[in-house]
N, CA, C and O atoms as CSV, one atom per row, in Angstrom:
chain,resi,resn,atom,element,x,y,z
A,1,UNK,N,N,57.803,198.869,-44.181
A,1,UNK,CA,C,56.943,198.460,-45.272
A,1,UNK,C,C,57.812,197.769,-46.303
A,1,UNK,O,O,58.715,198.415,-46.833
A,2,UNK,N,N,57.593,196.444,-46.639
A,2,UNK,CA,C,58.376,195.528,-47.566
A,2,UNK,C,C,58.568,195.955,-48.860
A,2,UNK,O,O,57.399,195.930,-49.245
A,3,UNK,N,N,59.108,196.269,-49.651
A,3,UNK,CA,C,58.885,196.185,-51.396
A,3,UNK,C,C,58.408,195.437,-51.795
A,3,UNK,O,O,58.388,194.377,-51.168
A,4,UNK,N,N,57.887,195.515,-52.789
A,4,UNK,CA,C,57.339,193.857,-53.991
A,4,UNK,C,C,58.589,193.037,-54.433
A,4,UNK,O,O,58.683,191.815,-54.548
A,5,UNK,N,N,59.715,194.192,-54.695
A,5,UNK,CA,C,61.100,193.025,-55.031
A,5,UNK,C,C,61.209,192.759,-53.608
A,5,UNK,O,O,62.048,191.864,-53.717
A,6,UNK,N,N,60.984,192.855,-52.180
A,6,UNK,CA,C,61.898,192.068,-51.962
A,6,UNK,C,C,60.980,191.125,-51.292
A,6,UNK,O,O,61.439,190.290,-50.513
A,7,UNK,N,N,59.657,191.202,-51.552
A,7,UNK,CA,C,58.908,189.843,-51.257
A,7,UNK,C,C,59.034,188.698,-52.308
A,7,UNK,O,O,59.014,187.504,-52.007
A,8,UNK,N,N,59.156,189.149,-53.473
A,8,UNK,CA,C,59.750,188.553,-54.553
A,8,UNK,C,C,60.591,187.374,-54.018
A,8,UNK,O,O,60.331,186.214,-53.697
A,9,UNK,N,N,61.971,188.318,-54.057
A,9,UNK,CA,C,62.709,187.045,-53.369
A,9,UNK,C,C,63.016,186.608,-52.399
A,9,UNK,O,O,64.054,185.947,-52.366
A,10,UNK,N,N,62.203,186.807,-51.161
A,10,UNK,CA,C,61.397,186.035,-50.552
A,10,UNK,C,C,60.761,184.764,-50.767
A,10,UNK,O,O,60.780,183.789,-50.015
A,11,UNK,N,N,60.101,184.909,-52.063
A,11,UNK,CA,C,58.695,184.275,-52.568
A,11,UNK,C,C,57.637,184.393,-51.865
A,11,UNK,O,O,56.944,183.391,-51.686
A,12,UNK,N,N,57.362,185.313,-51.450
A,12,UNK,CA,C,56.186,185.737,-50.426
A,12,UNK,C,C,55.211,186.240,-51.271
A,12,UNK,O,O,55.732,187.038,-52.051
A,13,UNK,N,N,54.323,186.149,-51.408
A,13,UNK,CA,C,52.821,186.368,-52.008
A,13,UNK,C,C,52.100,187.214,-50.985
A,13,UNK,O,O,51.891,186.876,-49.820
A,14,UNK,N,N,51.769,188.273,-51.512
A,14,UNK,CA,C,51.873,189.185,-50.744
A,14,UNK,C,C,50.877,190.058,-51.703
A,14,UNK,O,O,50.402,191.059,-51.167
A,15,UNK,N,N,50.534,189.818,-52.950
A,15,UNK,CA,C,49.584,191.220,-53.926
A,15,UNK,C,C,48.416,190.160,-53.001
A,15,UNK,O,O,48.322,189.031,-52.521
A,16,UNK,N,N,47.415,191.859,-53.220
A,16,UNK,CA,C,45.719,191.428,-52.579
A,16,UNK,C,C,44.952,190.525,-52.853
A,16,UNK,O,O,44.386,189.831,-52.009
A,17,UNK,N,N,44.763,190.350,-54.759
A,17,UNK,CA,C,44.332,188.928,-54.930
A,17,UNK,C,C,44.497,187.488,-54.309
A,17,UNK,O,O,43.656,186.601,-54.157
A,18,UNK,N,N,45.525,187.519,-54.070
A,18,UNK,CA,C,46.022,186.291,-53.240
A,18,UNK,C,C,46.094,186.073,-52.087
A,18,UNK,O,O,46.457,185.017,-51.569
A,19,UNK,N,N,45.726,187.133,-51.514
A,19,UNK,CA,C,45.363,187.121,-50.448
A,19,UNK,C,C,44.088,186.424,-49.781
A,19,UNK,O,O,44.061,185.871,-48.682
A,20,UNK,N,N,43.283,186.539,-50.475
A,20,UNK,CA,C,41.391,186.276,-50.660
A,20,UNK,C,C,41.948,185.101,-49.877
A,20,UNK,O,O,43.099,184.697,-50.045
A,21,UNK,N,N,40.760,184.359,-48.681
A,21,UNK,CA,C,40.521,183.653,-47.501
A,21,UNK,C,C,40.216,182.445,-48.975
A,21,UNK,O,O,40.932,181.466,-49.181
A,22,UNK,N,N,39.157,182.786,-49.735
A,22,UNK,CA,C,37.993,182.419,-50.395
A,22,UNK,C,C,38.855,181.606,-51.046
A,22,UNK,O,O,38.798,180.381,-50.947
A,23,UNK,N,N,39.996,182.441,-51.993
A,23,UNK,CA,C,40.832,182.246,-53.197
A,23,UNK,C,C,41.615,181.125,-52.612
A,23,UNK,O,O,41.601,180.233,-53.460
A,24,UNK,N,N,42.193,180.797,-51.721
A,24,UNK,CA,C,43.058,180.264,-51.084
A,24,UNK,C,C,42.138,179.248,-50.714
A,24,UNK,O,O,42.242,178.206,-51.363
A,25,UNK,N,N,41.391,179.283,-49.962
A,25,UNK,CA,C,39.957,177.909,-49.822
A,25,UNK,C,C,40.369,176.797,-50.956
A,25,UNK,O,O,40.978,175.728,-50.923
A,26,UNK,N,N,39.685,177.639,-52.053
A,26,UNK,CA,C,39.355,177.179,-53.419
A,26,UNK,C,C,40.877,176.125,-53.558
A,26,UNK,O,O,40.915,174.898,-53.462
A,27,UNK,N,N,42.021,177.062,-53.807
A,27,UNK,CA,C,43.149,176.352,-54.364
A,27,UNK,C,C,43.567,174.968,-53.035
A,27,UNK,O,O,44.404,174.099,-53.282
A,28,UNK,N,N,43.203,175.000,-52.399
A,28,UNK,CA,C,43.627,174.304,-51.508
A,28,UNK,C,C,42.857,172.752,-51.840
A,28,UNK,O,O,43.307,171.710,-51.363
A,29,UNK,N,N,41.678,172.794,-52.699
A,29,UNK,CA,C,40.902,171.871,-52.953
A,29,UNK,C,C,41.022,171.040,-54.584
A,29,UNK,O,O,40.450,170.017,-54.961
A,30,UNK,N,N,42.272,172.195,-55.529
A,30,UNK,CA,C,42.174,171.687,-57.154
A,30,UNK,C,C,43.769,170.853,-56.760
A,30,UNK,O,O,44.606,171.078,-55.886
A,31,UNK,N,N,43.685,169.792,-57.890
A,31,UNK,CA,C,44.051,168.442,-57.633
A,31,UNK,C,C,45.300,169.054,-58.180
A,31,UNK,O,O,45.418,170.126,-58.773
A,32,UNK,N,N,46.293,168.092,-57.841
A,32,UNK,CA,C,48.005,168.810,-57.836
A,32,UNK,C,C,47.926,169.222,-59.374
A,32,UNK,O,O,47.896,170.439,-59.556
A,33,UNK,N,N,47.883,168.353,-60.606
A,33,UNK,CA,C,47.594,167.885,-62.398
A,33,UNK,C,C,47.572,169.517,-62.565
A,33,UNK,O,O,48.296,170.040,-63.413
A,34,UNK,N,N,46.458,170.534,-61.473
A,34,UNK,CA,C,46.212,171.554,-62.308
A,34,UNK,C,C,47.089,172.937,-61.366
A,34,UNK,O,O,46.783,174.104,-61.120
A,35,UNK,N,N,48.080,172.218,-61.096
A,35,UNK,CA,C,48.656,173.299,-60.106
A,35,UNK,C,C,50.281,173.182,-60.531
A,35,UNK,O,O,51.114,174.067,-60.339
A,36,UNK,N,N,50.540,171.797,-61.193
A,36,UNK,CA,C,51.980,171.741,-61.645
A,36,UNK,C,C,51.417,171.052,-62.706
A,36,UNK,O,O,50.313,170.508,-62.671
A,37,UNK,N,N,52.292,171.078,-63.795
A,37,UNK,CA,C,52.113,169.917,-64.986
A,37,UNK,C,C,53.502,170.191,-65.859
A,37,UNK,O,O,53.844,171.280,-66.318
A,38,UNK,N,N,54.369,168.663,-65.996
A,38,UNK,CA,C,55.164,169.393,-66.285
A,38,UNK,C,C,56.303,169.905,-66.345
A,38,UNK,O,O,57.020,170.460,-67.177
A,39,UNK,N,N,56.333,169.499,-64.916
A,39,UNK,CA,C,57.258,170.744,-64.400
A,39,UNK,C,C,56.671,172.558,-64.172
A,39,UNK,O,O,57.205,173.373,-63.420
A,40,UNK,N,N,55.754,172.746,-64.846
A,40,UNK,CA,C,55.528,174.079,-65.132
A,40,UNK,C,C,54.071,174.186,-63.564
A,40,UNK,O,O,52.956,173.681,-63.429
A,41,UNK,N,N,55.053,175.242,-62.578
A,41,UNK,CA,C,54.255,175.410,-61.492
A,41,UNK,C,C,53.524,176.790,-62.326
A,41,UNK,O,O,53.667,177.509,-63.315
A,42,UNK,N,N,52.497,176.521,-60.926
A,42,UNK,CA,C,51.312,177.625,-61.505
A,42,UNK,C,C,50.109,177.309,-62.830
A,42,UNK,O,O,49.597,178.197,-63.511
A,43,UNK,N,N,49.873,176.009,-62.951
A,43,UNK,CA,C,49.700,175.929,-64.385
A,43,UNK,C,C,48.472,176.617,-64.735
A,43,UNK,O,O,48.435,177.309,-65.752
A,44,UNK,N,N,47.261,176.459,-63.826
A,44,UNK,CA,C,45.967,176.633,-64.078
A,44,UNK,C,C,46.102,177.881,-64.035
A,44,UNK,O,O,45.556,178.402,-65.008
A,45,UNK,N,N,46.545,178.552,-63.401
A,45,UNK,CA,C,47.282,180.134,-63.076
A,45,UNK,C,C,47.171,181.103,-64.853
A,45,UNK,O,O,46.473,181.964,-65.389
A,46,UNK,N,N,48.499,180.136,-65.200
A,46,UNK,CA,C,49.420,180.590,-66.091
A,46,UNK,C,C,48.207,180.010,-67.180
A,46,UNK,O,O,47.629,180.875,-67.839
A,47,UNK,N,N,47.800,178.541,-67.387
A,47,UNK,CA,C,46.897,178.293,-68.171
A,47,UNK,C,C,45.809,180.050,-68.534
A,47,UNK,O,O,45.854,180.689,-69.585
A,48,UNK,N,N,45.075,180.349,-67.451
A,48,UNK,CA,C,44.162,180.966,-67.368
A,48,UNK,C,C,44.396,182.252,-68.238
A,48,UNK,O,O,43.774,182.717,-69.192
A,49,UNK,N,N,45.754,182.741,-67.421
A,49,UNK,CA,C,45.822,183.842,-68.050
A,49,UNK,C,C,45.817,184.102,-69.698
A,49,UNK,O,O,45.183,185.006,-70.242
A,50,UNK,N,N,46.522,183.279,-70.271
A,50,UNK,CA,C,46.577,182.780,-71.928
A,50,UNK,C,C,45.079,183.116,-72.323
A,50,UNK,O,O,45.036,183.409,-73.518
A,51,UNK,N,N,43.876,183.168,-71.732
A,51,UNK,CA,C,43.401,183.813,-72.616
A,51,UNK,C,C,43.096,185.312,-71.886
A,51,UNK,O,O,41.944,185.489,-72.283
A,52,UNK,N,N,43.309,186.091,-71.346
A,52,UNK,CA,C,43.630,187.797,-71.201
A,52,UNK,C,C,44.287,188.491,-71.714
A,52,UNK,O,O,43.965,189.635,-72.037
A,53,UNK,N,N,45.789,187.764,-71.989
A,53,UNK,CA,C,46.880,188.513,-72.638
A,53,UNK,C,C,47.471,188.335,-73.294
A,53,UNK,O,O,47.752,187.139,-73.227
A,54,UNK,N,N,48.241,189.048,-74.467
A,54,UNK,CA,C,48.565,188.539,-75.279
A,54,UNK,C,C,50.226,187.819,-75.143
A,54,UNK,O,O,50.909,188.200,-74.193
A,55,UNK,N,N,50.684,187.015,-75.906
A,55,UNK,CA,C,51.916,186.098,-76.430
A,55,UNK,C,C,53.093,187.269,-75.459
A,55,UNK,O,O,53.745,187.172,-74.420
A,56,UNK,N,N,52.904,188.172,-76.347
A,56,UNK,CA,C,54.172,188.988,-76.077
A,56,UNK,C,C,54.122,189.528,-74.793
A,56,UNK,O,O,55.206,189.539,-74.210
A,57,UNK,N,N,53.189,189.965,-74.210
A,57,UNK,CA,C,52.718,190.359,-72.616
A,57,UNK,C,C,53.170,189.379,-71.863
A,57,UNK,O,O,53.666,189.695,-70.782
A,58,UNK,N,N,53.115,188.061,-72.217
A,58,UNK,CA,C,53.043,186.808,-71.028
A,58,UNK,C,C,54.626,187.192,-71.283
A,58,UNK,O,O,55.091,187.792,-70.315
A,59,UNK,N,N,55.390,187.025,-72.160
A,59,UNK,CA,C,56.832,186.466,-72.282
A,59,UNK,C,C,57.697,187.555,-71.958
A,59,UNK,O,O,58.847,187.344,-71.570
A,60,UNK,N,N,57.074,189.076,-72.130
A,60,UNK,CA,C,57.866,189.893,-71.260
A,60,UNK,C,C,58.791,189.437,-70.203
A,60,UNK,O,O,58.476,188.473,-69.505
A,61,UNK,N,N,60.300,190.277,-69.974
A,61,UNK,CA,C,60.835,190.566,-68.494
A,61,UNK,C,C,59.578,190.875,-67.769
A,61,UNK,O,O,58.522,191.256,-68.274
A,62,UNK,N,N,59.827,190.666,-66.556
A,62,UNK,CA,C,59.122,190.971,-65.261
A,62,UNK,C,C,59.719,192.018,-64.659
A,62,UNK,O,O,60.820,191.893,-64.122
A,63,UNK,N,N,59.097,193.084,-64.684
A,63,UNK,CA,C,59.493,194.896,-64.022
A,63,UNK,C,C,59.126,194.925,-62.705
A,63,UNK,O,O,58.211,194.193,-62.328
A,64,UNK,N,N,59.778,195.764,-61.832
A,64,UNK,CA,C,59.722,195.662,-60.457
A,64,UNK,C,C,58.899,196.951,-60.489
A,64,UNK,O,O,59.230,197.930,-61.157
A,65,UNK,N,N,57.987,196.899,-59.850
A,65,UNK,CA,C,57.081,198.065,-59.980
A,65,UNK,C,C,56.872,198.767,-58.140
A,65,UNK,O,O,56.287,198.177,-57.232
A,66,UNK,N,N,57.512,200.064,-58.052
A,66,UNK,CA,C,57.728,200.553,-56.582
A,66,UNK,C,C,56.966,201.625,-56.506
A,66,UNK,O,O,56.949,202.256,-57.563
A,67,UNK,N,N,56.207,202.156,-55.491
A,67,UNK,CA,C,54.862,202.907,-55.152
A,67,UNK,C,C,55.778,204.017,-54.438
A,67,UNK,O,O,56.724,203.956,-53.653
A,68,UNK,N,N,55.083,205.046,-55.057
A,68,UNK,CA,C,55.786,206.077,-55.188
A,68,UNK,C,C,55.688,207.253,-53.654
A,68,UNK,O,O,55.447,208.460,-53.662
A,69,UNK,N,N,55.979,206.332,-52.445
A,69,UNK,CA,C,55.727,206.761,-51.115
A,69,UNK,C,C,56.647,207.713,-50.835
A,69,UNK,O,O,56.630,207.925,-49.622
A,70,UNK,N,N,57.480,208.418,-51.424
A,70,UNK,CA,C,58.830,209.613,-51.252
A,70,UNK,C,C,57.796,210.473,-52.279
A,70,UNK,O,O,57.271,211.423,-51.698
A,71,UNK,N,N,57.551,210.376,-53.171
A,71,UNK,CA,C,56.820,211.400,-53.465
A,71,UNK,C,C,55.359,211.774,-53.029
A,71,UNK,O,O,54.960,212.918,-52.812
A,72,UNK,N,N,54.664,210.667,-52.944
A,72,UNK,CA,C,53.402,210.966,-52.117
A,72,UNK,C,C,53.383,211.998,-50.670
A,72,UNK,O,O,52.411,212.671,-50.327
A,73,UNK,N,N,54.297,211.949,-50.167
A,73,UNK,CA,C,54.631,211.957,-48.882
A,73,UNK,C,C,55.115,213.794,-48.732
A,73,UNK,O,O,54.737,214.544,-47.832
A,74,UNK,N,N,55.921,214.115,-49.754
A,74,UNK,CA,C,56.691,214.868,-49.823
A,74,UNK,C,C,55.955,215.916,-50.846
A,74,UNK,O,O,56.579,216.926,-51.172
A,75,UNK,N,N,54.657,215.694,-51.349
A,75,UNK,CA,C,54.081,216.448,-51.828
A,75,UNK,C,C,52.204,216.592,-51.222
A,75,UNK,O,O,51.625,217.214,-50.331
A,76,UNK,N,N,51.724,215.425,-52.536
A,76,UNK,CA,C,49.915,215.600,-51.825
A,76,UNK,C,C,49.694,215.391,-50.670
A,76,UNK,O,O,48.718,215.876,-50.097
A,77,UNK,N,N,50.946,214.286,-49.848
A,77,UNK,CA,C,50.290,214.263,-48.678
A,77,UNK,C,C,51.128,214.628,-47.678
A,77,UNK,O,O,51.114,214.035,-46.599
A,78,UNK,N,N,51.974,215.683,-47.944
A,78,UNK,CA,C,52.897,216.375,-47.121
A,78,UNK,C,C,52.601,217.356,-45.596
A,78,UNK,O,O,53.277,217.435,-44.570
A,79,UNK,N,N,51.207,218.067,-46.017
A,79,UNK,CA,C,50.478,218.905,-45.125
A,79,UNK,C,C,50.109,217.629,-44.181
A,79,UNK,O,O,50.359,217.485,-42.984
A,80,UNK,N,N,49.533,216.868,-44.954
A,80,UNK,CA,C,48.560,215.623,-43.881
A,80,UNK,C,C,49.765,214.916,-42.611
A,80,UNK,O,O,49.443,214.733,-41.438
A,81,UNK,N,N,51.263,214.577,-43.228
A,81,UNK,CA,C,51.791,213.906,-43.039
A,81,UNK,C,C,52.410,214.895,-42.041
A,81,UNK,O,O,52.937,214.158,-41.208
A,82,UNK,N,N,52.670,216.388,-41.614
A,82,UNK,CA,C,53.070,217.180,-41.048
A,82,UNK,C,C,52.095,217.681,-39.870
A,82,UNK,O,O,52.627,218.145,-38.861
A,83,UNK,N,N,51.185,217.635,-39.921
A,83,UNK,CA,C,49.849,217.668,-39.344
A,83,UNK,C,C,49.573,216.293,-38.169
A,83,UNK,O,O,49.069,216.412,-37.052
A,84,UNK,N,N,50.040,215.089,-38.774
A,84,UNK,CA,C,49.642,213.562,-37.874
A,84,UNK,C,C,51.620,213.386,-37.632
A,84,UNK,O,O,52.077,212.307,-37.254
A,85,UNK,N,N,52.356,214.349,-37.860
A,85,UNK,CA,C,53.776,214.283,-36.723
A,85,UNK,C,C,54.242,215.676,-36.366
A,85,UNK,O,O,55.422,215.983,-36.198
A,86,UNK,N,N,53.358,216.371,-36.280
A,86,UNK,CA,C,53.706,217.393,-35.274
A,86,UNK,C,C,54.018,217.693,-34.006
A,86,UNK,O,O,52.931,217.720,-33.429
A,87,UNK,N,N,54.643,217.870,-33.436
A,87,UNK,CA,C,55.307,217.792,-32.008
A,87,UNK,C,C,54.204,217.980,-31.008
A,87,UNK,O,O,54.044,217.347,-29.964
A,88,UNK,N,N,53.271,219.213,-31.622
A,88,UNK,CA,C,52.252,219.127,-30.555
A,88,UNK,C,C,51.222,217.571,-30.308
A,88,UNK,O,O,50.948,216.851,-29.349
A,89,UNK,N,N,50.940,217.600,-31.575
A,89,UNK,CA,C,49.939,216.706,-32.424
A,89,UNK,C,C,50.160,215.153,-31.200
A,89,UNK,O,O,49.453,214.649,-30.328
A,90,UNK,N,N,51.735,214.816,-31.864
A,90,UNK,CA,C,52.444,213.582,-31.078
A,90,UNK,C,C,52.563,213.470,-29.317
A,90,UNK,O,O,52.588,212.557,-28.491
A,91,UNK,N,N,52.627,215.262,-29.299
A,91,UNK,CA,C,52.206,214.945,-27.711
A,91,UNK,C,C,50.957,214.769,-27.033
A,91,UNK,O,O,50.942,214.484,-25.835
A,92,UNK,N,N,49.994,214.902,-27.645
A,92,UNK,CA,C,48.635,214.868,-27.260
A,92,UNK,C,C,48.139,213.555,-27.478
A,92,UNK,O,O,47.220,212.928,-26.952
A,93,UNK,N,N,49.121,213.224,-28.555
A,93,UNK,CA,C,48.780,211.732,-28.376
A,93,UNK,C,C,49.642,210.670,-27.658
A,93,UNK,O,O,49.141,209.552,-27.539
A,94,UNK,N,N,50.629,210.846,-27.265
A,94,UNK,CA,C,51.529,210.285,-26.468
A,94,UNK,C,C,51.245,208.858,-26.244
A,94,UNK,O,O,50.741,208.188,-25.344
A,95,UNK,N,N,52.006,208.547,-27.958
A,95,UNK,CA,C,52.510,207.214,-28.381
A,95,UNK,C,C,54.026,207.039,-28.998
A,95,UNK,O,O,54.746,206.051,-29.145
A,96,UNK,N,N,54.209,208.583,-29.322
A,96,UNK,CA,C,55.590,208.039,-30.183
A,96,UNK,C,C,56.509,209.413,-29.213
A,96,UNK,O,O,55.959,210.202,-28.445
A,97,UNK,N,N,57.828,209.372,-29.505
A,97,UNK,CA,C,58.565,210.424,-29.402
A,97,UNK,C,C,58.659,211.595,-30.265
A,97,UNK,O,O,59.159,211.453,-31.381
A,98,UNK,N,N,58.175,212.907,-29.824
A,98,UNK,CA,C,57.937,214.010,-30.717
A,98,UNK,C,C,59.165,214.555,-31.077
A,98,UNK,O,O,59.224,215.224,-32.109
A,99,UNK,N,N,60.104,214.386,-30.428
A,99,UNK,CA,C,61.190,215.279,-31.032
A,99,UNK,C,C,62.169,214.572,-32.011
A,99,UNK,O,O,62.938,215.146,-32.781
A,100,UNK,N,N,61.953,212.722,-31.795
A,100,UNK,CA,C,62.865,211.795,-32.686
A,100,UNK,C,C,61.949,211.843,-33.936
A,100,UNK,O,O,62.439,211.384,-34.968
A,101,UNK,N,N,60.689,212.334,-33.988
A,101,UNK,CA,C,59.581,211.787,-35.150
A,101,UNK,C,C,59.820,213.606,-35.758
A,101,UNK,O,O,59.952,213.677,-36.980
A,102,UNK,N,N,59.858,214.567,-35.217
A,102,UNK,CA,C,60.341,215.811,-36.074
A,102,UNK,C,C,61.350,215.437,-36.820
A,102,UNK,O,O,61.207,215.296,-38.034
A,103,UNK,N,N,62.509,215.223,-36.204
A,103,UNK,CA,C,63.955,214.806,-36.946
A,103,UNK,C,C,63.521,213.758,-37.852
A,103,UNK,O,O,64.026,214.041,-38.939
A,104,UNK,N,N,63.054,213.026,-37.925
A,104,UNK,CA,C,62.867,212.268,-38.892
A,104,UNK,C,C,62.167,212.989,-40.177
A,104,UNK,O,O,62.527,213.061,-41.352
A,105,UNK,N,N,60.907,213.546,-39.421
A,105,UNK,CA,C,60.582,214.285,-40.744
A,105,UNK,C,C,61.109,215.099,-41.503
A,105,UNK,O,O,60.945,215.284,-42.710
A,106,UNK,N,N,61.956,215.744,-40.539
A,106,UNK,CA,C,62.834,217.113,-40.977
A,106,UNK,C,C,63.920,216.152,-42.376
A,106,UNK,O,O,64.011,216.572,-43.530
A,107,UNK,N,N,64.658,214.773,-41.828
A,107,UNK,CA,C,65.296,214.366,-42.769
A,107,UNK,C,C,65.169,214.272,-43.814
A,107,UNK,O,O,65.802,214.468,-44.851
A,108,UNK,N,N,63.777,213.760,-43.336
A,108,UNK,CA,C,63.040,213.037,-44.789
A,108,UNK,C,C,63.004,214.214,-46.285
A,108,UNK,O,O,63.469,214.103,-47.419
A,109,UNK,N,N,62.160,215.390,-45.543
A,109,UNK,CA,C,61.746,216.553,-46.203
A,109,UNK,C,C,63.097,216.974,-47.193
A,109,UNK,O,O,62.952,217.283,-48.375
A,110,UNK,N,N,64.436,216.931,-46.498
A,110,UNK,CA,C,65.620,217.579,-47.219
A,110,UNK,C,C,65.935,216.280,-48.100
A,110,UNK,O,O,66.203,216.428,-49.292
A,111,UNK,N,N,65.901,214.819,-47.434
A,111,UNK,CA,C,66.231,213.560,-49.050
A,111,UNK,C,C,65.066,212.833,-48.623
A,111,UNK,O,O,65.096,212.055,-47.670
A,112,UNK,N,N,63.821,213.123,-49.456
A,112,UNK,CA,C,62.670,212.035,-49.728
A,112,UNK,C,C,62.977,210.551,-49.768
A,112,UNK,O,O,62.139,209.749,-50.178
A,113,UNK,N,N,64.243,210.163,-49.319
A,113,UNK,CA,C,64.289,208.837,-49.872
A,113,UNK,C,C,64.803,208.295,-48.792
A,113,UNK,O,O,65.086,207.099,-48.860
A,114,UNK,N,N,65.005,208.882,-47.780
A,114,UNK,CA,C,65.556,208.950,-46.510
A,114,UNK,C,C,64.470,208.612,-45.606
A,114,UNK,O,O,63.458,209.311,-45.647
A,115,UNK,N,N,64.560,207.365,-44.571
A,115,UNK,CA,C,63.255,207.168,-43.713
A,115,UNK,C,C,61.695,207.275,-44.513
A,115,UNK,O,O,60.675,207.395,-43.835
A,116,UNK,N,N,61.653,207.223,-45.825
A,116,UNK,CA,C,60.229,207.136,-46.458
A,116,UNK,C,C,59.424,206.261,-46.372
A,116,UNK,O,O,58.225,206.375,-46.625
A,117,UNK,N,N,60.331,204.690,-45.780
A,117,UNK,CA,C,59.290,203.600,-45.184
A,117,UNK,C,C,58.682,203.534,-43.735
A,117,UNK,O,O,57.747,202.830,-43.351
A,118,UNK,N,N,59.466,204.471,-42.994
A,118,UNK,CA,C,59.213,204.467,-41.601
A,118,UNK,C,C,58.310,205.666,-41.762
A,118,UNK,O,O,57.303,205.653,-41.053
A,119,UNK,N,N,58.523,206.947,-42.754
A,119,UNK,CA,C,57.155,207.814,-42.133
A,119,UNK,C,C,55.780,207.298,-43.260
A,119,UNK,O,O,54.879,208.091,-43.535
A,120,UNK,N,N,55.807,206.271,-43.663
A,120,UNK,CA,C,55.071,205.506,-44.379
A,120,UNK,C,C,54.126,204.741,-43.849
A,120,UNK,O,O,52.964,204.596,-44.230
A,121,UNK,N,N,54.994,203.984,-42.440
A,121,UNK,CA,C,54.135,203.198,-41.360
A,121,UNK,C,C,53.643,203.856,-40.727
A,121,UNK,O,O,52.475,203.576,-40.459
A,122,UNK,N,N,54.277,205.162,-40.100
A,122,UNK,CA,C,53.233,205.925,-39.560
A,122,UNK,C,C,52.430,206.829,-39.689
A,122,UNK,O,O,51.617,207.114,-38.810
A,123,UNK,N,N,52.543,207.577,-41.076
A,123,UNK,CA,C,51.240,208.123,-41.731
A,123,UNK,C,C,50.156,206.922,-41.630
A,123,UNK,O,O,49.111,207.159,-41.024
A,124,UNK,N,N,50.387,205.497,-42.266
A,124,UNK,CA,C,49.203,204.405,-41.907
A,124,UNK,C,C,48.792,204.282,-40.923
A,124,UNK,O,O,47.591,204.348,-40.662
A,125,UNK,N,N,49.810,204.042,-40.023
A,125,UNK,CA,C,48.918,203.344,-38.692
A,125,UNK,C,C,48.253,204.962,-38.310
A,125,UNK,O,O,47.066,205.011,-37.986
A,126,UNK,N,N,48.876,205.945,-38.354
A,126,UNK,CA,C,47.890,207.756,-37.427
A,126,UNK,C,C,46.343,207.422,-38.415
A,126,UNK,O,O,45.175,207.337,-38.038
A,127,UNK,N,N,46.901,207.304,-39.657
A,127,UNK,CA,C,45.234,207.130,-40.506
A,127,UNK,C,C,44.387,206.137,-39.978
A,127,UNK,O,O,43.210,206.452,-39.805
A,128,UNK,N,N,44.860,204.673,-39.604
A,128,UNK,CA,C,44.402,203.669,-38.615
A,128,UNK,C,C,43.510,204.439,-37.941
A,128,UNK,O,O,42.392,204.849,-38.254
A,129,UNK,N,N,44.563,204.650,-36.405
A,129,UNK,CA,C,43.835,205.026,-35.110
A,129,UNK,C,C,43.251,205.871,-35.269
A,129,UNK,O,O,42.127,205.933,-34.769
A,130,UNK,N,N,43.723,206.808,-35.975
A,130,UNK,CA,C,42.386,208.285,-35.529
A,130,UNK,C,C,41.052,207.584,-36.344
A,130,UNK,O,O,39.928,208.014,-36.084
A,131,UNK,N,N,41.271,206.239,-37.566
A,131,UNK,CA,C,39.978,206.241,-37.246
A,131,UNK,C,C,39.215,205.217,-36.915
A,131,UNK,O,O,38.442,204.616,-37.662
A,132,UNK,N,N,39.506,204.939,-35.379
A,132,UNK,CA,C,39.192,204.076,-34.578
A,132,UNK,C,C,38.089,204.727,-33.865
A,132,UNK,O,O,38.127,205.955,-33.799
A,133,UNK,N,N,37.041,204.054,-33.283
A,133,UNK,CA,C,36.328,204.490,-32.360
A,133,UNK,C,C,36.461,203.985,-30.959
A,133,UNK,O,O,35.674,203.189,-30.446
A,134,UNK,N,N,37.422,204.457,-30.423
A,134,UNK,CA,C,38.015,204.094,-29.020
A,134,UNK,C,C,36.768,205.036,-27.707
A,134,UNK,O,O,36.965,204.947,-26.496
């Protein structure tokens, strides 16, 4: 699972808004004038926002803001997350390796910060499939 910094520098666009099929339609159709001006990319963007927020909001540093998946994981959704990699659990479903996916958890549990993106993908994808109607 990527960070926001490091899609950042990337330049990968990647938050949900921007994502939109619709949103992306749209921009694909406004004339360059309102997309650079300037020099200043983003304009209609950046235009827009000027009236939501204020002076000092826009001119802020830009904070890297990281989702708090070592603690999620390691607390509210610790039972859940122990429950969808349980050795039995993993063998009944016999997709992953149960005894490399214990050790992992086991790591994780003693440094939360340890493998927290990998049992991240697969708390998602177990939430996925189980709720698939296969």
């Amino acid at each position: 699972v990527p960070s926001h910094d490091m899609n950042m520098r990337a330049s990968i666009e990647y938050r949900t808004p921007f994502l939109s099929k619709y949103l992306w339609e749209f921009s694909q159709k406004l004339p360059d004038t309102l997309l650079i001006q300037k020099g200043n990319t983003k304009y209609i963007l950046k235009r827009y926002h000027t009236t939501l927020f204020t002076e000092s909001f826009r001119q802020a540093k830009r904070q890297c803001f990281e989702v708090p998946i070592a603690i999620w994981l390691s607390t509210s959704l610790k039972k859940e997350l122990l429950r969808l990699t349980s050795i039995d659990f993993l063998r009944k479903q016999d997709l992953f390796e149960p005894l490399k996916m214990h050790k992992q958890v086991h790591c994780f549990l003693q440094k939360p910060q340890r493998y927290k993106f990998q049992l991240w993908s697969i708390y998602c994808f177990q939430k996925w499939y189980l709720s698939k109607d296969y």
